[in-house]
C-alpha positions in Angstrom: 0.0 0.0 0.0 1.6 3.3 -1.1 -0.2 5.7 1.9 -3.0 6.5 3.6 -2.4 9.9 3.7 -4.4 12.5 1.8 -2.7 14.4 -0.9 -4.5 18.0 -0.3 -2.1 19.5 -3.3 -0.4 19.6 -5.8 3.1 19.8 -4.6 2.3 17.1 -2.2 2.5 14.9 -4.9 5.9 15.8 -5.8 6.6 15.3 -2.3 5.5 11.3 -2.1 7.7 9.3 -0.5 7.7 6.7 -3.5 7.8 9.1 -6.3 10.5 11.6 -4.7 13.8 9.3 -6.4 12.1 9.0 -9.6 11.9 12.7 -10.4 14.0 13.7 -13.2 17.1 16.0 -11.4 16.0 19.3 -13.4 12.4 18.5 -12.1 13.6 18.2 -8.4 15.5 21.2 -9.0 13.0 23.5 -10.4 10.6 22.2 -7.3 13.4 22.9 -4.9 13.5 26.6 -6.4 9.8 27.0 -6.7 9.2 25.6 -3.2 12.2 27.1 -1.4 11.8 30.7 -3.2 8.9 33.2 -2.6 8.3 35.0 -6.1 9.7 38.2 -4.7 13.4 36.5 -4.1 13.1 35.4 -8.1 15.4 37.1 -9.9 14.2 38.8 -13.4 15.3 36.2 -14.9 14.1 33.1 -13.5 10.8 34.9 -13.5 10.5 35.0 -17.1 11.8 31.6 -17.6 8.8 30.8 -15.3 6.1 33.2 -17.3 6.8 31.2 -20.4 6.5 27.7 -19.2 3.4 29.0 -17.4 2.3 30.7 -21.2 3.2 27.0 -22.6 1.5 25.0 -20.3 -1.8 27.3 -20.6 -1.4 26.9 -24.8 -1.5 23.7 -24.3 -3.9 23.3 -21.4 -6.5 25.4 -23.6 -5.6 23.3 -26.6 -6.4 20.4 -24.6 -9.5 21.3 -23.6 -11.1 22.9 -26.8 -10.2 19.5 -28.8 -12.0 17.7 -25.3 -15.1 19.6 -25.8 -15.1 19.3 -29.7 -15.1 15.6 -29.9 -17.7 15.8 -27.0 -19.7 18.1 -29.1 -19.4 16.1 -32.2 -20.6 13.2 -30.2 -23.2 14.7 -29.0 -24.3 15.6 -32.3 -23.6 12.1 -33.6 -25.6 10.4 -31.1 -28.8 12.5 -31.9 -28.5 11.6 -35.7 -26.8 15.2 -36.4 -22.9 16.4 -37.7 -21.5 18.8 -35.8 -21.9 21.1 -38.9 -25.8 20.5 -39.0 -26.1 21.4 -35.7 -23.5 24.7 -35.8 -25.5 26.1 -38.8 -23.0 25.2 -41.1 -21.9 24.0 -44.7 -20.6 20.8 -44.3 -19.2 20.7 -47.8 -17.3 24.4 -47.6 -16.4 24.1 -43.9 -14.4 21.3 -41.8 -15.0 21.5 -38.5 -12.1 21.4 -36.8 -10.4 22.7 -33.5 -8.7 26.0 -33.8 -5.4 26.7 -34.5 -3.3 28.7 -32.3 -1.6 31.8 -32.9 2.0 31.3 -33.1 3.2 33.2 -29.8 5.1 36.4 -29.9 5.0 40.2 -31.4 1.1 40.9 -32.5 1.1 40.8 -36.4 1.6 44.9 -37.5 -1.6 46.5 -38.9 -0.5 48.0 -42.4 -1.4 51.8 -42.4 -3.8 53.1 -44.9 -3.1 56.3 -46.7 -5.7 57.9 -48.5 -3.7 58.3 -52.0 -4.7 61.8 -53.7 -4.6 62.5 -57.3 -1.0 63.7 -58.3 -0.7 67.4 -59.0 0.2 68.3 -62.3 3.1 70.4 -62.2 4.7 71.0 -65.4 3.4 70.2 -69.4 4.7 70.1 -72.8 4.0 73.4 -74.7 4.7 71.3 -77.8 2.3 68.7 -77.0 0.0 70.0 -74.1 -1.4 66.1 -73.8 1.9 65.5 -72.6 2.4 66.4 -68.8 4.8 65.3 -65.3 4.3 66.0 -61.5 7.5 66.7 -61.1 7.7 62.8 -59.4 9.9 60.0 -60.6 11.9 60.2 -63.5 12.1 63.2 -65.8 10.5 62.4 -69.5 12.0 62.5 -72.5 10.4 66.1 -73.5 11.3 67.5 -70.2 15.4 66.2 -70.5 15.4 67.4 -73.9 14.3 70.9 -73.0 16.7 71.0 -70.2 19.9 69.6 -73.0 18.2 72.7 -75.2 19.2 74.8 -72.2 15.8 75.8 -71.3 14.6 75.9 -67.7 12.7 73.8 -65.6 10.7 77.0 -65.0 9.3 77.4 -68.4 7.4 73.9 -68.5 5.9 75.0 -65.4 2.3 75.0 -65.0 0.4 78.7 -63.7 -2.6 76.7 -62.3 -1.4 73.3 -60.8 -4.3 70.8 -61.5 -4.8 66.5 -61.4 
């Protein structure tokens, strides 16, 4: 008989007499710390080594326990003659039901910014060929470099009234 005393908690366990020399020695050590430290004496760095097996074990807990309730759900369903999908509300044929995936941890995906893009001004137009025209963005066109080559100035092509 192993004992006849009650665990009342978890670290009790850890503390049976018959399962103390099978712990692995970095299991025993981190319950040592755990058990021997109050968070406060932690140092930054053991603290965050703690916060992500704590993040990992939740992950997984949660994971756990969604897939759980969705075979329990899709029994459920099954044993009243119904898919999960029926039931749900939804398309069988364009939607597996499935458990969820999780986020891969870390930085939050970056929202892209939206600019409002407004109409280019029109800055400057060929008075050979007044269809022809620039902004005065990007690359120069051909008519504009060969008025400059004809030494005329950049001033000349320019527009009075600016207009998209």
């Amino acid at each position: 008989m192993i004992s006849d005393a009650p665990l009342e908690r978890d670290d009790q366990f850890l503390n049976h007499p018959l399962l103390a020399d099978k712990l692995s020695p970095s299991i025993r050590k981190q319950k040592t710390l755990l058990m021997s430290k109050d968070l406060a004496e932690l140092s930054l760095t053991e603290l965050k080594k703690l916060q992500r097996k704590i993040e990992t074990e939740l992950q997984k807990r949660e994971r756990t326990s969604r897939s759980q309730l969705l075979k329990s759900m899709e029994k459920l369903a099954q044993e009243a003659g119904y898919s999960l999908s029926e039931v749900l509300g939804k398309n069988e044929a364009s939607t597996a039901v499935t458990a969820p995936k999780e986020k891969k941890a870390g930085k939050p995906a970056r929202k892209k910014a939206v600019k409002d893009k407004k109409p280019s001004v029109i800055k400057f137009r060929n008075p050979a060929n007044p269809d022809q025209s620039w902004t005065g963005h990007g690359r120069k066109p051909n008519w504009v470099v060969e008025h400059l080559q004809n030494d005329g100035a950049l001033e000349a092509l320019a527009v009075s009234n600016p207009t998209t």
